[in-house]
VOGU-3710 file (C-alpha; in Angstrom, 3 decimals, decimal comma):
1> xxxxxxxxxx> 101,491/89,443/88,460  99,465/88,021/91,114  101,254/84,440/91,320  103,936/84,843/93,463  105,531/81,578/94,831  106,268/81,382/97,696  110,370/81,257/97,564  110,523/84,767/95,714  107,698/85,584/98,870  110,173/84,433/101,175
11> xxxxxxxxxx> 113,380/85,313/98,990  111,614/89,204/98,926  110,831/88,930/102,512  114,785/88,793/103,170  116,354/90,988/100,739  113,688/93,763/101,343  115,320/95,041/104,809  118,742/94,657/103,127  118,009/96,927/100,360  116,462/99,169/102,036
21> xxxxxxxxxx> 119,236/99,800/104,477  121,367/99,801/101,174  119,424/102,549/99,821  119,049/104,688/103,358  122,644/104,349/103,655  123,182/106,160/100,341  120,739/109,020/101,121  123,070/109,849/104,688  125,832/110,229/102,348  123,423/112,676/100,177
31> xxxxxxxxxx> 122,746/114,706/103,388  125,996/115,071/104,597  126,756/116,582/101,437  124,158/118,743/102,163  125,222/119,564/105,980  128,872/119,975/104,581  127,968/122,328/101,351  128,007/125,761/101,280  125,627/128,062/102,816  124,425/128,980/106,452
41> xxxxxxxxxx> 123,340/126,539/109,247  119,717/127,643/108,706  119,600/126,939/104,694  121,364/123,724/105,593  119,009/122,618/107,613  115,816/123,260/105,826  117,362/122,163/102,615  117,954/118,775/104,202  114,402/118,688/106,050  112,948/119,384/102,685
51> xxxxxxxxxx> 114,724/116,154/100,866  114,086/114,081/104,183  110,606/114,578/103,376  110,599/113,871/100,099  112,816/110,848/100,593  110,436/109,223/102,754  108,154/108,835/100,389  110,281/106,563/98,368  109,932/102,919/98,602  113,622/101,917/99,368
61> xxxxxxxxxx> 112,180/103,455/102,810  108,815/103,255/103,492  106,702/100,109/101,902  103,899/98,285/102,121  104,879/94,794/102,706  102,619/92,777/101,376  102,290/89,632/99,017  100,074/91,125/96,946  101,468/94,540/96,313  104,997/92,373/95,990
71> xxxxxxxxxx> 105,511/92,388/92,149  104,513/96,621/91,936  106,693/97,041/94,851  109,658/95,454/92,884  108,987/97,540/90,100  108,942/100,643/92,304  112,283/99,821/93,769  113,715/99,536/90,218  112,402/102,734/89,301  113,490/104,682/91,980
81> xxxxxxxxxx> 117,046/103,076/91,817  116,817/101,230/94,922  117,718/98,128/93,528  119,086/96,919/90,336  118,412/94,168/87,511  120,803/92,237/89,558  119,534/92,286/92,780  117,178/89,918/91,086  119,337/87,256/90,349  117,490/84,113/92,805
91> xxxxxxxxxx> 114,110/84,953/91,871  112,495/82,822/89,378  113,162/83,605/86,152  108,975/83,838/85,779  109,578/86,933/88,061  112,339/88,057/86,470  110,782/87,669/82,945  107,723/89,740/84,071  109,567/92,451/85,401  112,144/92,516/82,956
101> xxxxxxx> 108,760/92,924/80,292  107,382/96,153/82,535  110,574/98,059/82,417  111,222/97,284/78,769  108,090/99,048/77,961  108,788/101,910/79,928  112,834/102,609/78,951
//
């Protein structure tokens, strides 16, 4: 989808940093399940250096910002659980529709 408008530009623009800090919130719970689990200090640790690393990777973290990558970021998110169907609600329901249609056909 390559017509964005610019409210769901703008309307992304503002929820992005909220999500994200959503989503980063929920993986510090995840490692302090990890620093408070069983094993020694030294498993611990590289256990939770090992899903660090991996977590970075994931958009609700690290994203290219950009108008054009906007709608494939939004399906990213939704993939990787970072938002939901809901956090959608304000976006045009052109937006909506379109990424409602990509998830469809992967489910």
């Amino acid at each position: 989808m390559n017509d964005i408008s610019k409210s769901d530009w703008q309307l992304f623009n503002k929820l992005l940093p909220e999500w994200q800090e959503r989503y980063m919130n929920r993986l510090n719970q995840e490692y302090k399940r990890i620093l408070d689990g069983d094993g020694s200090a030294a498993n611990k640790f590289w256990k939770l250096e090992k899903q660090i690393k991996a977590d970075r990777k994931s958009p609700g973290v690290l994203v290219e910002v950009s108008k054009r990558s906007m709608f494939q970021t939004l399906l990213e998110l939704i993939s990787e659980k970072v938002i939901t169907d809901e956090d959608l609600n304000g976006f045009s329901e052109k937006l909506r529709d379109g990424i409602n249609d990509v998830v469809k056909r992967f489910d």
